[in-house]
C-alpha positions in Angstrom: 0.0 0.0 0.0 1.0 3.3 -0.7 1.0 4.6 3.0 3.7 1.8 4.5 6.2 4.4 4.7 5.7 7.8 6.6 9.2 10.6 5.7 8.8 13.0 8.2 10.9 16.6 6.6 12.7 19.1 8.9 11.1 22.5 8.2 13.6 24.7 6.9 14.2 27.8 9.7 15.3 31.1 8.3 17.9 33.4 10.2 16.3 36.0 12.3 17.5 39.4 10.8 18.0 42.7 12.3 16.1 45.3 11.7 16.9 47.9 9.1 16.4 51.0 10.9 17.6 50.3 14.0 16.0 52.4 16.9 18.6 55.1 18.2 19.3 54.1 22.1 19.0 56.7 24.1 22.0 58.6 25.5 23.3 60.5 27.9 22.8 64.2 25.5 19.7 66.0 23.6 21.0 67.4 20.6 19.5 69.8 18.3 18.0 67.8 15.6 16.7 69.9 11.8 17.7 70.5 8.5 18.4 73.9 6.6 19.5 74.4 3.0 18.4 78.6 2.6 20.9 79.6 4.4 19.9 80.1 8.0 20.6 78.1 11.2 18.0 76.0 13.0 16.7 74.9 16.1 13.5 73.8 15.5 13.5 70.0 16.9 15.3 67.9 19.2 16.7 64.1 19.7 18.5 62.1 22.3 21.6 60.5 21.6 25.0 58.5 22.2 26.6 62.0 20.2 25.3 64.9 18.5 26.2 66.0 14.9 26.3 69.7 13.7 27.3 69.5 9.6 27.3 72.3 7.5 28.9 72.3 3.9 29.6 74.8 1.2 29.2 74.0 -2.6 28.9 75.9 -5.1 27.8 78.6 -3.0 24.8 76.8 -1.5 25.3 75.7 2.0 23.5 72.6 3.6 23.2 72.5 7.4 22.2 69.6 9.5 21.8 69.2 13.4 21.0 65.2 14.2 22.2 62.4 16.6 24.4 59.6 16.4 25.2 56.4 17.7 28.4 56.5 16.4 31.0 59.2 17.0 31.6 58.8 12.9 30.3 60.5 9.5 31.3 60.4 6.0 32.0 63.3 3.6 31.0 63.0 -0.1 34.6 62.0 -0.9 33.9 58.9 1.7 36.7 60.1 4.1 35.8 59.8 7.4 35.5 62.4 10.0 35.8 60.9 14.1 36.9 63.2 16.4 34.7 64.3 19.1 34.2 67.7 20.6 36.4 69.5 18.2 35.0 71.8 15.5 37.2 71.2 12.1 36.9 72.3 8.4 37.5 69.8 5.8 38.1 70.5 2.3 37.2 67.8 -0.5 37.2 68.4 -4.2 34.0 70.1 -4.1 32.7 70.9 -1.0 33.8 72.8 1.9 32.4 71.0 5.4 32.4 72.4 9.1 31.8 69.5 11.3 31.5 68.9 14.9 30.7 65.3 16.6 30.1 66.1 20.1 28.5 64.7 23.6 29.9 67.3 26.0 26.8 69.1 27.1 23.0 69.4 25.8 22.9 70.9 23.1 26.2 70.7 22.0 25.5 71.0 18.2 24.3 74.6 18.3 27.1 75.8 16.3 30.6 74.9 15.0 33.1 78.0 15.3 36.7 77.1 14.3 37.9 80.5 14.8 37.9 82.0 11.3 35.3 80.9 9.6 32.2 83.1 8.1 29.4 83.9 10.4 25.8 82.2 8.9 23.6 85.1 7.5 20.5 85.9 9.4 17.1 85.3 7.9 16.1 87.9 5.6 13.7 88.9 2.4 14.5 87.1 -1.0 15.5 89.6 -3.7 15.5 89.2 -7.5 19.5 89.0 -9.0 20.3 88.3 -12.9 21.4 85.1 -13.4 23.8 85.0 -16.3 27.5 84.3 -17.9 29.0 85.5 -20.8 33.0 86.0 -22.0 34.5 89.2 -23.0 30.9 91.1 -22.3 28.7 92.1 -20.0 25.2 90.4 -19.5 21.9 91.2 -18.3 19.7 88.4 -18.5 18.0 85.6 -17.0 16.9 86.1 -13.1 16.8 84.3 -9.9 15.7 84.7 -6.1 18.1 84.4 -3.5 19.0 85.5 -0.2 21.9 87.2 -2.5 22.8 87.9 -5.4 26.7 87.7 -6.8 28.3 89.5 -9.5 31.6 88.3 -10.5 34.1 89.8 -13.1 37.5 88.2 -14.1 40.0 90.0 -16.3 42.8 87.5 -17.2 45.8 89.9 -17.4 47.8 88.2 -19.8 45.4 87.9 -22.6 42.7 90.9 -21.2 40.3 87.8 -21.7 37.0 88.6 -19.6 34.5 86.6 -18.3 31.3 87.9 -16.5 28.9 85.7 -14.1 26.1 86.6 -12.0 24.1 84.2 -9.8 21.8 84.0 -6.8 23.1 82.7 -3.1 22.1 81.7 0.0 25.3 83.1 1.5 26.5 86.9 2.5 30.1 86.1 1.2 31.7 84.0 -1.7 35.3 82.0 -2.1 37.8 82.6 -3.9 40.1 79.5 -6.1 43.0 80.1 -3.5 40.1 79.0 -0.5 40.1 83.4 0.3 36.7 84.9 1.1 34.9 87.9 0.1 35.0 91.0 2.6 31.9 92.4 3.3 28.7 92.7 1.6 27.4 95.1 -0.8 31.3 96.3 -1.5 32.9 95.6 -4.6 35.8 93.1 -3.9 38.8 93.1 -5.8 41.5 90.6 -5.9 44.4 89.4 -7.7 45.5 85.8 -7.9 48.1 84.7 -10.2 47.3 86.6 -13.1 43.6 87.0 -12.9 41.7 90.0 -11.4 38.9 89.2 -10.0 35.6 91.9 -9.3 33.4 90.4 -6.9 29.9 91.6 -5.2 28.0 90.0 -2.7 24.7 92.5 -2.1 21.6 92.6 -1.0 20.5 95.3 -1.4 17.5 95.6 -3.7 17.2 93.4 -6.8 18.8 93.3 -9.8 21.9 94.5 -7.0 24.3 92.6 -9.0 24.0 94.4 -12.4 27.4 95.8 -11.9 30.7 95.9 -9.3 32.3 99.7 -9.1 34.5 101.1 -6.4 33.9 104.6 -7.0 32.2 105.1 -3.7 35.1 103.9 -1.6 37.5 105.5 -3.7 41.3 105.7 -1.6 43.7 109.0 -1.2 46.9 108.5 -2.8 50.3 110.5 -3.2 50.6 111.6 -6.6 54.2 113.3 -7.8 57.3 112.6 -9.2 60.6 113.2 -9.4 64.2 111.8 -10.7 67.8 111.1 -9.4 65.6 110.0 -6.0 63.7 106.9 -4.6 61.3 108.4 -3.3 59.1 111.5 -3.6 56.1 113.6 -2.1 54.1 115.9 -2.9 50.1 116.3 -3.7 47.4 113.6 -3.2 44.5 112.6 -5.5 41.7 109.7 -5.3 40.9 106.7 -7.3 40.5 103.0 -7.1 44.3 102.1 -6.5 47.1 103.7 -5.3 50.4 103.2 -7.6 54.3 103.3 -6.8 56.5 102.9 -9.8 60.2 103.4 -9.7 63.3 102.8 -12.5 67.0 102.8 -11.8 69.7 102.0 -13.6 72.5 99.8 -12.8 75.2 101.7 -14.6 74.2 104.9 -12.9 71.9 104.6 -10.0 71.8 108.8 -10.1 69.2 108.1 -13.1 66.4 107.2 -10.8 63.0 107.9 -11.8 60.2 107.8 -9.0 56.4 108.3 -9.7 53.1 107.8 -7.3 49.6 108.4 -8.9 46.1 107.2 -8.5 44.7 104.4 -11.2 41.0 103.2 -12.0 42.4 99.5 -12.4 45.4 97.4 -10.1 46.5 96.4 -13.7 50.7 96.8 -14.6 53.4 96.0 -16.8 56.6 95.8 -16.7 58.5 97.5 -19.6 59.0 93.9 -21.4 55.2 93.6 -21.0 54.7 91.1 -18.5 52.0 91.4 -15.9 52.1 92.9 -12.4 50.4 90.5 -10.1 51.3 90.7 -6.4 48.3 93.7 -5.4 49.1 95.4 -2.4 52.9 94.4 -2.5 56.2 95.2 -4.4 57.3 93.7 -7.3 61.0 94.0 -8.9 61.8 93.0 -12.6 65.5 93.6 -13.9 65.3 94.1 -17.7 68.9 94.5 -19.1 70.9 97.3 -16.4 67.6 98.9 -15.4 65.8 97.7 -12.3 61.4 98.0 -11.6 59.7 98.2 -8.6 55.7 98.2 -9.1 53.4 98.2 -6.8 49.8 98.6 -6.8 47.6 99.0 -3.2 43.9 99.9 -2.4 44.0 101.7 0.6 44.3 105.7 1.5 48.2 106.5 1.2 49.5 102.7 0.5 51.7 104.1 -2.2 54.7 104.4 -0.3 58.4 103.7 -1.5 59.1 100.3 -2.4 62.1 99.1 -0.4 66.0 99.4 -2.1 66.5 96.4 -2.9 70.2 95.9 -3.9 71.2 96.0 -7.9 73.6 93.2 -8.9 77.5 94.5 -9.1 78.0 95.1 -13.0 80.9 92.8 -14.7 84.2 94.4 -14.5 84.7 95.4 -18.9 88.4 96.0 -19.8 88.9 99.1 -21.2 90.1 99.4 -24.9 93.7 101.1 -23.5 94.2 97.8 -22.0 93.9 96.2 -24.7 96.2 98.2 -27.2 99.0 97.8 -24.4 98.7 94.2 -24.7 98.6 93.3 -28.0 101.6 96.0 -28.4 103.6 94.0 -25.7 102.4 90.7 -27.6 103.6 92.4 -31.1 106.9 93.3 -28.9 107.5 89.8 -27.7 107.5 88.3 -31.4 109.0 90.6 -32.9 112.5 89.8 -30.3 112.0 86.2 -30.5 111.7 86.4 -34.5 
């Protein structure tokens, strides 16, 4: 009969799993916990945890900011390195962002705010306005709009090649970077600045919209010394106001009594050098020597920055023999033949 033989099967039992989300255990801190991307802090909720997080990073001027617990005194940036130190505030740099982070469980509330010392303050809450929101080389633009709690304008004259390109955008932020990791001074003041050989016109404003149509400095304008003179290495004399202050000064290695001086005002930090190569070091002295002549340039943007550019010591000139020398020895040479012959 079919039913002689009973197989009894072992039923098949499946691993317990953990959870996915697993419940954060309580701690011993409550830490602010809320998110912000327009540019304003936040303290709207709160969690308890083993640590609290404050996060805030910078890209492309948009900022993110993020209070939250942990279990875990550990986060990753978006370059997956790791950040684990507790109670210290730190800036980390990856390829595109800029992060201020703090992992902390020293006190309630210990992810109010991250302050390493020198970094920007967050802007307070404040009315949208409208900015333009354009780019365009070697032209101004004035088109395209977008709302922000800012709006940029940004100018960059490339000195070698007077190549210029022109951007203006919308922010969240009262301040911008710069490529060498430099910010922008105040707001609503036209920023100038030259790295390597680029000047770069930069605005940060507020002020009404359609703020960023241009960047001008005529209202902070800076008293300079303006005069001249020669056979000196300094001079003095009147004052006048522009943009930039200017020092220029020529002497000669030959004859260091043919010394030209000059100190003027300028609407631009832009310089060459006799040979035609850029000025680039705002706000310090430069030195070229160009055959037996030596320049100084320098060009500054504050009232009376124009002063003398140190002396800086002129290479000895090669001895030359003089063309009585000469005749004396090939005479002597002529002399010596002429006895052996």
């Amino acid at each position: 009969m079919c039913n002689n033989v009973c197989r009894t099967e072992s039923q098949q039992i499946l691993p317990t799993l953990p959870p996915v989300n697993p419940p954060v255990p309580l701690g011993s801190v409550t830490c602010y916990d809320c998110v912000s991307t327009d540019g304003t802090d936040c303290q709207t909720n709160t969690c308890e945890g083993a640590y609290c997080l404050y996060e805030r990073r910078l890209t492309n001027n948009q900022m993110y900011l993020r209070k939250s617990c942990l279990v875990e005194p550990v986060i990753q940036l978006d370059d997956e390195t790791l950040v684990t130190n507790v109670d210290i505030c730190e800036v980390r740099n990856t390829a595109i962002s800029r992060y201020f982070v703090k992992i902390c469980n020293d006190a309630n509330l210990c992810n109010n705010y991250c302050n390493p010392g020198q970094s920007p303050p967050l802007p307070q809450r404040q009315p949208l306005v409208r900015c333009y929101d354009c780019e365009s080389s070697n032209s101004d633009c004035f088109t395209g709009s977008c709302e922000g709690l800012f709006c940029i304008y940004e100018k960059q004259f490339r000195i070698g090649t007077s190549k210029t390109y022109f951007r203006k955008s919308c922010s969240a932020l009262s301040y911008a970077q710069y490529p060498d990791g430099s910010y922008t001074g105040a707001a609503n003041v036209c920023n100038i600045k030259v790295i390597n050989d680029v000047e770069y016109n930069v605005k940060v404003c507020n002020t009404g919209n359609l703020c960023n149509s241009q960047c001008t400095q005529d209202s902070s304008a800076v008293t300079c010394t303006e005069c001249s003179a020669t056979n000196a290495d300094d001079c003095s004399g009147g004052t006048c106001q522009g943009r930039f202050c200017v020092f220029e000064r020529s002497k000669s290695q030959l004859d260091q009594t043919k010394t030209t001086v000059k100190k003027y005002c300028s609407t631009t930090s832009i310089l060459t050098f006799p040979d035609n190569t850029a000025y680039v070091n705002l706000n310090h002295c430069q030195y070229k020597m160009l055959g037996s002549v030596q320049t100084a340039l320098k060009a500054c943007n504050s009232t009376f920055c124009n002063t003398a550019c140190s002396d800086v010591p002129l290479p000895t000139p090669a001895p030359q023999k003089s063309a009585g020398c000469i005749s004396v020895t090939l005479i002597f040479s002529y002399f010596i033949f002429w006895i052996l012959s």
